[in-house]
N, C-alpha and C positions, 0 to 999 in steps of 0.2 A: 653136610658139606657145603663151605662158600667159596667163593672166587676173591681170591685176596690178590691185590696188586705191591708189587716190594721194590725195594730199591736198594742196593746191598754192592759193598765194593771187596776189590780183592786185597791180600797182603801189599801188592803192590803198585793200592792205588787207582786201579782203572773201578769204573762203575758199572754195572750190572744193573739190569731191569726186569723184570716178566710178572706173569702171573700164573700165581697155583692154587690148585682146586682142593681144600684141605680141611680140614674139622674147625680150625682156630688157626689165632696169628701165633700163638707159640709153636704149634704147628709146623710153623712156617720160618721162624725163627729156628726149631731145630733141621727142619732142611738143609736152610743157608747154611749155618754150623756144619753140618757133614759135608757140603759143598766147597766147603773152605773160605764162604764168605763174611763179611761184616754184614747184619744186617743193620739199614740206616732207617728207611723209611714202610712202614708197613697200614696198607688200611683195606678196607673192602672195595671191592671196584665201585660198586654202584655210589660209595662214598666219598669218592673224590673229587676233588673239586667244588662238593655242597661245603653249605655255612655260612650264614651272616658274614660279611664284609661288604659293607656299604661303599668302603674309597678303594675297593680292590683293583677299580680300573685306573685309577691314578699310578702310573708306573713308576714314579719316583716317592714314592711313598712305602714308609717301614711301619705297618703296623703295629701291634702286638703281636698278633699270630704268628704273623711272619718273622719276627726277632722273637718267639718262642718254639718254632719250628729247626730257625737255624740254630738256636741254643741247645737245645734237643739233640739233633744230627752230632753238632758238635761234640756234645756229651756222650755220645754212642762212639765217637769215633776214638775219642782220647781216650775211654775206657777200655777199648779194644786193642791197645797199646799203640797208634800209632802219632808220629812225633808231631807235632803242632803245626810245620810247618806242610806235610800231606794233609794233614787234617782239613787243612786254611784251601787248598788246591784242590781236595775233594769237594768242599760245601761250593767253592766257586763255582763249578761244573753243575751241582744240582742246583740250585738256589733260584728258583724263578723270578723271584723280583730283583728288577734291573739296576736299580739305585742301591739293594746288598748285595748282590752280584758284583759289582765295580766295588763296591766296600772289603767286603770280602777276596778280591784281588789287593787293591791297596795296602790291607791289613799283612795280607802275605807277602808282601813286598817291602816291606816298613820291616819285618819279624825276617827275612832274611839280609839284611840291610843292618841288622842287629839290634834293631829295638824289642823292649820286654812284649808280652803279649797285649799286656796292660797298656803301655802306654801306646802302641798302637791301635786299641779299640777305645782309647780316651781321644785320640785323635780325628774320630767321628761321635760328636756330646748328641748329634741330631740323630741319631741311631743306637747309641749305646750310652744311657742316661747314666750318671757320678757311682750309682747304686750298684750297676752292676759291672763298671771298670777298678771301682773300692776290692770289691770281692773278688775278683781275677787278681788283682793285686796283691790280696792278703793269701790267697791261694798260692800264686806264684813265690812270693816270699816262703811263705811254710809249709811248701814245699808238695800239696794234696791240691793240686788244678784238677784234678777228675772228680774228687768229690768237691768241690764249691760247685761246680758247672751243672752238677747234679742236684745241687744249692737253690741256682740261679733260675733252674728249670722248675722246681717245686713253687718259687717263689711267682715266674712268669705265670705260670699255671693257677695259681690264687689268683690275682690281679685280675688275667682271662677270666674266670668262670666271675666274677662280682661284675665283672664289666657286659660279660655276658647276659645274669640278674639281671643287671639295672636295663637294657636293651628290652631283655625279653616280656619283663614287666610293662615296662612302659609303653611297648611299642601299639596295643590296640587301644590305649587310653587317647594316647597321640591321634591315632588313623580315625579312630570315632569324632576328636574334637576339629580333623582335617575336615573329613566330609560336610560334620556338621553347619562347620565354618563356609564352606562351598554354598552350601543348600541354603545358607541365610541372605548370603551377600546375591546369590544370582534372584532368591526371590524380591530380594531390597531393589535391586539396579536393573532389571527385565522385568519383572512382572508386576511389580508395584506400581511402576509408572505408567503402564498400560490401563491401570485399572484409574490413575488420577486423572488422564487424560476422558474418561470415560464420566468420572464426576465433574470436572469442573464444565463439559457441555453439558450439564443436567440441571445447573445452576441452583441447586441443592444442598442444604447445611450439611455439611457431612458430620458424623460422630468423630468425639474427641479421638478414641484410640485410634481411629483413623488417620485423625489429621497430625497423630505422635508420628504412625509410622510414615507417611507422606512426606513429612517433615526431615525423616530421620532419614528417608530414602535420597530425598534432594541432598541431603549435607553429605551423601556416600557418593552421590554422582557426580556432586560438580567441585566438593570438596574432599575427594579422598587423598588429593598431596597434601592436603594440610594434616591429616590425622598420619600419613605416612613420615613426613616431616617433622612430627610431634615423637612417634616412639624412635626416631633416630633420633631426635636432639635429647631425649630420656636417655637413650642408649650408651652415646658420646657422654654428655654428660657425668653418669654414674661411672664412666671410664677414666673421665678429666678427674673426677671428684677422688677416685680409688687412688691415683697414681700417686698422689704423697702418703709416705708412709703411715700417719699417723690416722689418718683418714680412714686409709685402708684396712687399719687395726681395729677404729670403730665399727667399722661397716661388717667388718667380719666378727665381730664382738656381737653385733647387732643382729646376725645371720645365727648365729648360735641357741637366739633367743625364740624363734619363730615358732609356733605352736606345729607340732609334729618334726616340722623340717627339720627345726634346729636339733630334734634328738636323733634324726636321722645322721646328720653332717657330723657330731660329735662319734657316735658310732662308728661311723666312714673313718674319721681322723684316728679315734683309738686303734681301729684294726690294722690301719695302713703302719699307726705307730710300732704296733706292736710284731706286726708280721716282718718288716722292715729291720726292725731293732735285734729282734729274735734270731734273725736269719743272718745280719752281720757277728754278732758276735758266737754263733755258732759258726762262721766262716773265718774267726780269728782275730777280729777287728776289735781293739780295745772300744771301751763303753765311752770313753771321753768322744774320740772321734765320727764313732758310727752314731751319738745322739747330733753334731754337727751333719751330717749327712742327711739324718732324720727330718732335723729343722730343713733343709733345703727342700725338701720333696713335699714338704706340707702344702695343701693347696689354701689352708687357712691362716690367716694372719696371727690370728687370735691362738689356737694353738701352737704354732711355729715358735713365737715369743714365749710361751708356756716351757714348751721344750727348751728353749737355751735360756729360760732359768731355771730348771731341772738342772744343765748342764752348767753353771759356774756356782751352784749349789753344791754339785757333786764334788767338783773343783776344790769345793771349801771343806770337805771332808765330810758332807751328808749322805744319809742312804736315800738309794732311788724311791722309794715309795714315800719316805717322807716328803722327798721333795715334791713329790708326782702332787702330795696331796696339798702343799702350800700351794698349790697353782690354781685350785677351785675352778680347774676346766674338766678333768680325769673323772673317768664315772668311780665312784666306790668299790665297787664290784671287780673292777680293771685294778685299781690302786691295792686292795688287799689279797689278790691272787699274782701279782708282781712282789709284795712283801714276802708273800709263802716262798715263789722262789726266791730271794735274793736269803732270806732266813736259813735256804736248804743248799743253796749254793749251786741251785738249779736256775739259775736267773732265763738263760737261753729258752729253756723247754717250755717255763710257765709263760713265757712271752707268747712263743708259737700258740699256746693254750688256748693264751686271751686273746691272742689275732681269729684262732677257729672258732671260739664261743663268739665275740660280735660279730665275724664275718656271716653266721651262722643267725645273729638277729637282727643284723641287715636286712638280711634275704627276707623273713619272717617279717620286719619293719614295712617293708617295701609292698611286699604281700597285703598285707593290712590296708598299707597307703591307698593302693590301686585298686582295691575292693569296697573304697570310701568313695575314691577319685572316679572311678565308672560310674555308677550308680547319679552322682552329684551333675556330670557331665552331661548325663543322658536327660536329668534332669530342668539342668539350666537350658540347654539348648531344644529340648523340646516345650520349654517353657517359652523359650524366645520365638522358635517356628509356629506353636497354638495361637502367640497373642497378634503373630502378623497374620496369619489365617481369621480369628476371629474380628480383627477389627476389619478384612475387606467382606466379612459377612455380612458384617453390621451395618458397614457403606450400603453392599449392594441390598438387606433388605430395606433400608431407608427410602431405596425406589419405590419401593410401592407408595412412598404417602406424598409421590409427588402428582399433584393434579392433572387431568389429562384435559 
């Protein structure tokens, strides 16, 4: 038996809270059922409120979570038959972040005002990104808004867990090269300088590695706006440099090339391509517009351009996998498991396929990466901390062959 916390509304609208002591959440699920409730939200007590969210204290801030939470609710709600506009009134009331909250009110006021549901959550782009007011749109048109939202939700739910990967992985490569970073710069600008102070009254040659780090210790003390001024104008710069388009298509041509990364990034682009693509035209969305959609959401240049010549290829009467493959960005593997569907007239399914096989060697990619990337890390940096250690040894036994 656990202690499950719920959140669950009636026919008409008002909301409900408690907690029950039960086997499972279906459990508890069929409670609410016999109750006569809806249930909306259900978790374990001791589980609420845990999870990664780093900007969670930012009130005006829409996660993912949180626009995967409220899509979720949403999605419980319409299926339970009630009309869009309690739906909108209920998620108000539970919604804890303040910035969907007021969103979430607006939206319901736009939708009895007589706007579509769509074009009132296109009415916030900074909360409700093209991809998923496309799909509420194609939904509402044809006439199945329960099942796209349950679309929407599988879809947010992929995105979370890769985002989640790339967090999880990365996070003690990061906190390792944090410390490390600590532990170099406070021996460089505190204790290094104590010990130069201490040779130059000895009036004594010091050893070369010594006078590397001595050296290198003064240019961190009396020059570190200049090395901070260095990786801003690097920063800026590669900003100014990206901002014209064509630059930007190098740069990210150039990103694709990188030994590991770039087959990381292409991996990332095919899955997003495919999980994306898959999921609109299963939601209704002809192939011509949902590959424009595609292209917008690319974070790569390089592939983005790929895509909208896919797309006036298509245009010109080509199949998708040929075109995929005139573009010489699409892995093989991606490009003849999209032919199978387009062959079987399964296009939608095999898309989703190849979104879960890369998203699947992602993870696996990623795994690898940080099992290189530790090891290397621990390496460098305790290579750096030995040889500042070793050269003030080397100082201090050089005292000895000073005459007395």
């Amino acid at each position: 038996m656990a202690e499950f916390l719920y959140k669950a509304t009636t026919l008409s609208g008002e909301t409900v809270e408690g907690i029950m002591d039960v086997r499972d959440e279906a459990a508890v699920v069929q409670s609410l059922h016999h109750m006569g409730y809806i249930p909306i939200r259900i978790g374990p007590v001791e589980a609420q409120g845990k999870g990664l969210d780093l900007f969670r204290w930012i009130p005006y801030r829409v996660s993912l979570k949180d626009l995967l939470i409220f899509t979720q609710e949403f999605s419980t709600l319409l299926s339970s038959g009630l009309p869009i506009d309690r739906s909108l009134s209920i998620l108000e009331s539970l919604t804890e972040n303040r910035r969907l909250k007021e969103t979430a009110g607006d939206i319901l006021q736009k939708v009895r005002g007589g706007s579509s549901l769509a074009e009132a959550l296109g009415s916030h782009p900074r909360v409700f990104p093209k991809l998923y007011v496309n799909m509420v749109k194609a939904g509402e048109t044809g006439g199945f808004l329960e099942t796209i939202f349950s679309r929407v939700v599988q879809y947010l739910q992929s995105a979370k867990e890769i985002r989640e990967t790339l967090v999880s992985v990365m996070i003690y490569p990061l906190i390792l090269t944090f410390v490390s970073g600590v532990s170099i710069v406070i021996l460089v600008t505190f204790v290094v300088p104590r010990f130069a102070r201490i040779f130059s009254d000895m009036g004594q040659a010091i050893p070369i590695p010594t006078q590397i780090v001595l050296g290198i210790s003064h240019l961190v003390r009396d020059y570190w706006w200049a090395g901070l001024g260095f990786i801003l104008l690097v920063y800026f710069g590669l900003k100014a440099y990206t901002r014209d388009a064509e630059r930007r298509l190098n740069w990210d041509r150039f990103k694709l090339n990188w030994v590991m990364i770039g087959d990381l990034i292409k991996k990332i682009e095919v899955a997003r391509f495919a999980r994306t693509l898959g999921t609109l035209l299963q939601s209704g969305v002809s192939i011509l517009p949902a590959l424009n959609l595609v292209k917008e959401i690319s974070q790569n240049e390089a592939v983005a351009r790929a895509i909208g010549m896919v797309h006036d290829r298509l245009r010109g009467g080509k199949g998708i996998s040929k075109s995929l493959e005139e573009t010489r960005v699409f892995p093989p593997l991606a490009i003849q498991m999209i032919g199978v569907g387009e062959e079987t007239g399964r296009l939608d399914e095999m898309l989703l396929r190849v979104a879960e096989t890369y998203e699947e060697n992602v993870k696996n990619a990623l795994k690898r990466f940080v099992s290189l990337l530790e090891p290397a890390v621990i390496l460098l940096m305790g290579g750096v901390v030995g040889f500042i250690v070793i050269s003030m040894l080397l100082a201090i036994f050089s005292i000895n062959e000073i005459p007395f």
